[in-house]
C-alpha positions in Angstrom: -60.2 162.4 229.6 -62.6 160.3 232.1 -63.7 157.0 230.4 -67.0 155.1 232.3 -67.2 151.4 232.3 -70.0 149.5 233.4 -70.1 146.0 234.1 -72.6 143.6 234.0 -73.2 141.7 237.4 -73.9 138.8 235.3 -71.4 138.7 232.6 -68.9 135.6 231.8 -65.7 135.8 231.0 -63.6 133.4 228.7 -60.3 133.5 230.1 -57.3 133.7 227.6 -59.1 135.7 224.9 -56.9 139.0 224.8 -59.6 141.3 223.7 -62.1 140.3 226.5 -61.7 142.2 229.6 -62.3 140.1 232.3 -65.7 140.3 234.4 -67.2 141.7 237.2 -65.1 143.9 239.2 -64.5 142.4 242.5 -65.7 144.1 246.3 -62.7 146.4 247.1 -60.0 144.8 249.5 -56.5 144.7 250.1 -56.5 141.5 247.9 -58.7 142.0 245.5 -57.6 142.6 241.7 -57.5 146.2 240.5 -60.2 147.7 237.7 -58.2 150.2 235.9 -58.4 152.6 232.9 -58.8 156.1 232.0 -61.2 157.0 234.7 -63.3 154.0 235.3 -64.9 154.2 238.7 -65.6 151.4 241.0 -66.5 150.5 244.3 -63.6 150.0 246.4 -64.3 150.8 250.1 -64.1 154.5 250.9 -64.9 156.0 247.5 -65.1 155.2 243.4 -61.2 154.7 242.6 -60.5 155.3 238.6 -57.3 153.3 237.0 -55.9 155.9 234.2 -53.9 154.5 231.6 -50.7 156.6 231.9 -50.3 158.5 228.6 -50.5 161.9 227.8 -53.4 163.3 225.7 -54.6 161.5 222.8 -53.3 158.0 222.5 -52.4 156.4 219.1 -50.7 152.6 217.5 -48.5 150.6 214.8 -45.2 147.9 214.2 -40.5 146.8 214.9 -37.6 144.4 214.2 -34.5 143.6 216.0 -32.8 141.4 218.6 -32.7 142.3 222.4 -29.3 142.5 223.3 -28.8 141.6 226.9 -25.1 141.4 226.8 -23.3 142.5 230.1 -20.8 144.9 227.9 -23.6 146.5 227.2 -25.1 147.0 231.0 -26.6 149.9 232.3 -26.4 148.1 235.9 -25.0 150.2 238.6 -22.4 149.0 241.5 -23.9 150.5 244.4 -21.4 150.0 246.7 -21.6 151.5 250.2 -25.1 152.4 248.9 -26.3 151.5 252.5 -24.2 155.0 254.1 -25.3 157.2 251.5 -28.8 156.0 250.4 -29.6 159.6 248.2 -26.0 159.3 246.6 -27.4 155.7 245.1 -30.6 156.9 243.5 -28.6 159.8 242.1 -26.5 156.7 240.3 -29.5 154.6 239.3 -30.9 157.4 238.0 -27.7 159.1 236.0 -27.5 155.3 234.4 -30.9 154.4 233.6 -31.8 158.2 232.0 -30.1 157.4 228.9 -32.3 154.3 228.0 -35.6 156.0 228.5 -37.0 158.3 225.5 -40.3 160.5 225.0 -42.2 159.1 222.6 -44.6 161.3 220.5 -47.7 160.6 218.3 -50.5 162.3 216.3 -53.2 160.5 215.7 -56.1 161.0 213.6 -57.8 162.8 216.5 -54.4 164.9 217.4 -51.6 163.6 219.3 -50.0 162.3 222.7 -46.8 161.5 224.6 -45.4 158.5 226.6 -42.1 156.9 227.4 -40.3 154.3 225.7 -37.2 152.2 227.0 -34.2 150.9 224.9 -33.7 147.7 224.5 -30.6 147.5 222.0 -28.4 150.1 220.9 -29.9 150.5 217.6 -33.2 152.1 218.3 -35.0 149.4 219.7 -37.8 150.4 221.5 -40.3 149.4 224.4 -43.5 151.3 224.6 -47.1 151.0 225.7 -50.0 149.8 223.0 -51.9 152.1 223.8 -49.5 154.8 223.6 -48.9 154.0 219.8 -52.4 152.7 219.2 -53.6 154.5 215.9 -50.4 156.4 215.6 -49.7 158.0 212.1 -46.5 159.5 212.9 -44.2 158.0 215.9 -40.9 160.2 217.1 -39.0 159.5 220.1 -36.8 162.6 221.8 -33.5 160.9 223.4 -32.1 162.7 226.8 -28.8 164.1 225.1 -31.5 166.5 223.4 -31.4 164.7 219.8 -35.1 163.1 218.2 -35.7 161.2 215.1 -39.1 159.4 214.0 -39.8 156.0 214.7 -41.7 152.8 213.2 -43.7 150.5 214.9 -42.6 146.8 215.0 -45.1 145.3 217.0 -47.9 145.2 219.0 -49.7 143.5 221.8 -53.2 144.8 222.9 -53.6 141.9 224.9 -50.6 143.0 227.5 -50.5 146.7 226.2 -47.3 146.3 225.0 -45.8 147.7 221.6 -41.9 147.4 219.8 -41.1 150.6 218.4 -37.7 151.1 216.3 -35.9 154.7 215.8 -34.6 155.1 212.8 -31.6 155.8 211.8 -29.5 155.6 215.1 -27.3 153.8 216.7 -24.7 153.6 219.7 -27.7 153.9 222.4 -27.6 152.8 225.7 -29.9 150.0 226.2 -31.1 149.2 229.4 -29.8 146.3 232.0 -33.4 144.0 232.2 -33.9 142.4 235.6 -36.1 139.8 237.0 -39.5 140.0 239.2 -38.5 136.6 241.0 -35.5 138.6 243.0 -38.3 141.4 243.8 -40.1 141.8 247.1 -42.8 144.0 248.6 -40.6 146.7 250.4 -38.2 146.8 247.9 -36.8 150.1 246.5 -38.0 151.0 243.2 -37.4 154.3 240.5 -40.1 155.1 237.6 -38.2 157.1 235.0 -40.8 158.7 232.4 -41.9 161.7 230.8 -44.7 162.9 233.0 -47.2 165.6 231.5 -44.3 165.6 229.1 -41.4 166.5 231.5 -39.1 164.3 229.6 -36.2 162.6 232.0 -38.5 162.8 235.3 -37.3 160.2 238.1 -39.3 159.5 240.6 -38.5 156.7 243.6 -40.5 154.7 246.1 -40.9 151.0 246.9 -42.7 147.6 245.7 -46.1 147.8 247.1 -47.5 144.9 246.5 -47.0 142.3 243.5 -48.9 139.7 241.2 -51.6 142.0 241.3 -54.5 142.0 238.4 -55.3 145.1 236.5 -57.5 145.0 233.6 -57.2 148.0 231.1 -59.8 146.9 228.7 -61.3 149.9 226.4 -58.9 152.7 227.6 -57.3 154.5 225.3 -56.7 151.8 222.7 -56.0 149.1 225.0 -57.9 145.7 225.9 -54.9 144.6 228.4 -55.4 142.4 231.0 -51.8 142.2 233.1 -52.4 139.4 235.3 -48.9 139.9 237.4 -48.6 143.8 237.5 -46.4 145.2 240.1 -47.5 148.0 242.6 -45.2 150.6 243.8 -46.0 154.0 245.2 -43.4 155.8 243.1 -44.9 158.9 241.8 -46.7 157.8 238.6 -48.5 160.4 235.9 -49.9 160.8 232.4 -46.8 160.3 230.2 -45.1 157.6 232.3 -47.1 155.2 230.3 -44.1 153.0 228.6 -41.4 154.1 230.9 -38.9 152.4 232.8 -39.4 151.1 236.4 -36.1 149.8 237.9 -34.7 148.1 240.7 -31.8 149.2 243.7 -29.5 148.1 240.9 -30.7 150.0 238.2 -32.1 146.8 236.2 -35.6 146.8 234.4 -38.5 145.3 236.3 -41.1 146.5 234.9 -43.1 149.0 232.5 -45.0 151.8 233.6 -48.7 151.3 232.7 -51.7 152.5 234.5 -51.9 154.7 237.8 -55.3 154.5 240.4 -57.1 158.0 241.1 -59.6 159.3 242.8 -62.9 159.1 240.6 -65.4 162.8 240.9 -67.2 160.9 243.5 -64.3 160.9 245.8 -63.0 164.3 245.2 -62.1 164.2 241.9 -58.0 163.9 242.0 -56.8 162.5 238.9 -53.5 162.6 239.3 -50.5 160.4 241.0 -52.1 159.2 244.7 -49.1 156.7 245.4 -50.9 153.5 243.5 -49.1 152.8 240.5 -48.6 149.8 238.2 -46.1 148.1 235.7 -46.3 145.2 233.5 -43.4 143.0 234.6 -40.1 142.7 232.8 -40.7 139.3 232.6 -43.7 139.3 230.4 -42.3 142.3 228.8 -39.5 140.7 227.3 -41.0 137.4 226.3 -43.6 139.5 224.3 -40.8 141.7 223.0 -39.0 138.6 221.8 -42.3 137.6 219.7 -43.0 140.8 218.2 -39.2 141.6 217.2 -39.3 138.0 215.5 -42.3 139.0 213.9 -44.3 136.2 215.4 -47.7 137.1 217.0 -47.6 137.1 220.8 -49.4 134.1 222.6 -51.1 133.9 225.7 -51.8 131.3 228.3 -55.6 130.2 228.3 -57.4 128.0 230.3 -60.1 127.0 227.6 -63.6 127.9 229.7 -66.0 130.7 230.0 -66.5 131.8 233.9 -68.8 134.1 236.0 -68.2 134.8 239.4 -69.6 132.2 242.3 -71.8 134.3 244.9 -69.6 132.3 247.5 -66.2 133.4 246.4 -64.4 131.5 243.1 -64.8 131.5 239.5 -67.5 128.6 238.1 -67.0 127.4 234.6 -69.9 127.7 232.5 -68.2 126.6 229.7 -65.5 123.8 229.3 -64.0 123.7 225.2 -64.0 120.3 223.8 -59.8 119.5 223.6 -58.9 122.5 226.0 -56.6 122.0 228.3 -59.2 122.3 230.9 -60.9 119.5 229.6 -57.8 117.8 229.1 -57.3 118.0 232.9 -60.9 116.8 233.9 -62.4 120.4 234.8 -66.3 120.1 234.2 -69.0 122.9 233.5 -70.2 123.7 237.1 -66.8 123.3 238.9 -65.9 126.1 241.4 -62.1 127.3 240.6 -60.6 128.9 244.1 -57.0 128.9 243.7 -54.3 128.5 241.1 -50.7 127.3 242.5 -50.3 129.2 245.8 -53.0 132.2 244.4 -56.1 132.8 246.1 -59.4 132.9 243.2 -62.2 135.2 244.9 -64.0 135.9 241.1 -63.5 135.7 237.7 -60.5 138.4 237.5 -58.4 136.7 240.0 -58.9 133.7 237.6 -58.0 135.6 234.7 -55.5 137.1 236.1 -53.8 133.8 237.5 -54.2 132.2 234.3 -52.5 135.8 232.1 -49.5 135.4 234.9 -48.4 132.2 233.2 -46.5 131.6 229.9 -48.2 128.5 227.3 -47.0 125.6 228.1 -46.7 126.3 231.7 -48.4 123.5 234.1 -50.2 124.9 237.1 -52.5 122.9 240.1 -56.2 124.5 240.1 -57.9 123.5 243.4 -61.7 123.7 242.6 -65.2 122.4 244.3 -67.1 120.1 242.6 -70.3 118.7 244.3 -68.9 120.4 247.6 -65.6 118.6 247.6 -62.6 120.3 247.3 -59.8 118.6 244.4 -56.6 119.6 243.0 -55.6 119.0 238.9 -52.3 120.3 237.3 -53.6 121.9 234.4 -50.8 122.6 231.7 -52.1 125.7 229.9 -53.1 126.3 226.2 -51.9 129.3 224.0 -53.7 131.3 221.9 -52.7 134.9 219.9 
């Protein structure tokens, strides 16, 4: 299904507030954030590029309850040794290891039904999914790769990242998955998706870390309102019904989630498929929303405090500063340019947005902004909000 979004030139974003998709999309360039969702086209250079939320037909939601158990006795990690003579013979062992912790997940929805990927987190049946692959789910099941299936609840879930807990019921002895870290991963690196493509449960597919600490906003596709502000690129062949699905390192280890692939919009030729520009939320965000929903808490999210539009000379300008926000806090005033957060280059409101998304509450960042044509540096220690 092709969703149109159309954005208002014009239009301010407040950054932090999950539901708000962030503004304008930016002019197309190697750096520039990415506009994604079902088919949502956009100037980008050559032609309209579409991001499609990776699910397979209808998309659905609902809620989980467990610990993540990241023990090493239970480690899916493999030891690639002498991986560097036999390169093929590796994959063939991170795949064979990582199959087991990646399910199908089915829905049906009001509207009919769909199919994603999930990942295990603990050998009871806890789950990993996409929001938007549950979103408005009546019925959940997940299909393991030993060829057994059982139905599901939903824990959790987190529109805001387009994440979702799910738990299968009445299981246990599962392989959970070894989680990794995105501060060991570099552009280059070798990377698997494991998923169930157009519902070809147990595909692998391999290629390498394009590019990270990219911005994709998935706002009003298929359920979701997601902003990842620290997405992962890889060219690994990515399709409808990866969504949810596992994206691992050399090792085997987690890295990220499978959530949204670019294609070609009708005005470009029409491809909607994989064209080697995938994304995944990272495992780090993953599991510190994982941790929240399993607890039953209510996922936070880092905010600035201020409404933005985009400066016609490159930044993000505050149009509006909340009293007590922890832009306030730090000084920021209404009219102040924002250009770059830590070491991260803001052209425009998503960069800001995204920047901001990328960090954790609590976390202290420097924003170097103009003000009066002068350019100053604050450390900014970010808010939360649910």
């Amino acid at each position: 299904m092709t969703l149109h979004h159309d954005i208002t030139p014009d239009q301010s974003t407040r950054i932090g507030i999950p539901a708000e998709p962030p503004l304008p999309a930016p002019p197309g360039g190697p750096g520039g954030p990415v506009k994604p969702t079902g088919s949502w086209p956009r100037r980008a250079g050559f032609g309209a590029i579409i991001l499609a939320v990776a699910v397979g037909g209808g998309a659905t939601g609902a809620a989980v309850a467990t610990a993540l158990d990241d023990s090493p006795s239970t480690s899916a990690a493999v030891d690639l040794t002498g991986a560097a003579s036999a390169p093929v013979q590796s994959l063939a062992k991170v795949a064979a290891a990582v199959q087991p912790s990646v399910v199908s997940v089915q829905v049906t929805t009001a509207q009919g039904g769909g199919e994603g990927s999930g990942v295990i987190l603990d050998s009871d049946g806890t789950i990993v999914t996409n929001n938007h692959v549950v979103n408005g789910a009546e019925t959940v099941r997940v299909s393991f790769t030993d060829g057994t299936s059982t139905s599901a609840t939903v824990v959790g879930t987190d529109p805001a990242n387009d994440l979702a807990v799910i738990k299968a019921d009445g299981v246990s002895g599962l392989t959970p998955v070894t989680l990794g870290t995105t501060e060991s991963l570099h552009v280059g690196d070798t990377v698997v998706a494991i998923g169930s493509p157009l519902g070809l449960e147990g595909s692998v597919t391999s290629g390498i870390v394009s590019a990270l600490h990219r911005t994709v906003d998935l706002g009003g596709n298929e359920g979701s309102t997601a902003l990842v502000g620290d997405a992962i690129q890889t060219d690994a062949a990515i399709n409808p019904g990866n969504s949810g699905g596992a994206l691992v390192d050399g090792q085997g280890r987690l890295v990220g989630i499978n959530v949204a692939i670019a294609s070609l919009g009708s005005a470009a030729g029409g491809q909607s498929g994989n064209i080697g520009v995938g994304f995944a939320i990272p495992v780090d965000e993953m599991r510190r929303v994982a941790d929240q929903l399993i607890a039953g808490e209510t996922p936070t999210h880092a905010i600035l405090g201020v409404q933005i539009s985009d400066s016609p000379d490159g930044g993000a300008v505050l149009q509006v500063v909340t009293p007590g926000s922890a832009a306030e806090t730090a000084g920021l005033k209404v009219g102040d340019v924002i250009t770059q957060v830590d070491d991260r280059s803001v052209d425009n409101g998503t960069d800001l947005a995204g920047a901001v998304r990328a960090h954790a509450p609590g976390d202290s960042v420097s924003v170097t902004f103009l003000r009066d044509g002068n350019q100053r540096t604050v450390d900014v220690t970010l808010d939360s909000a649910s």
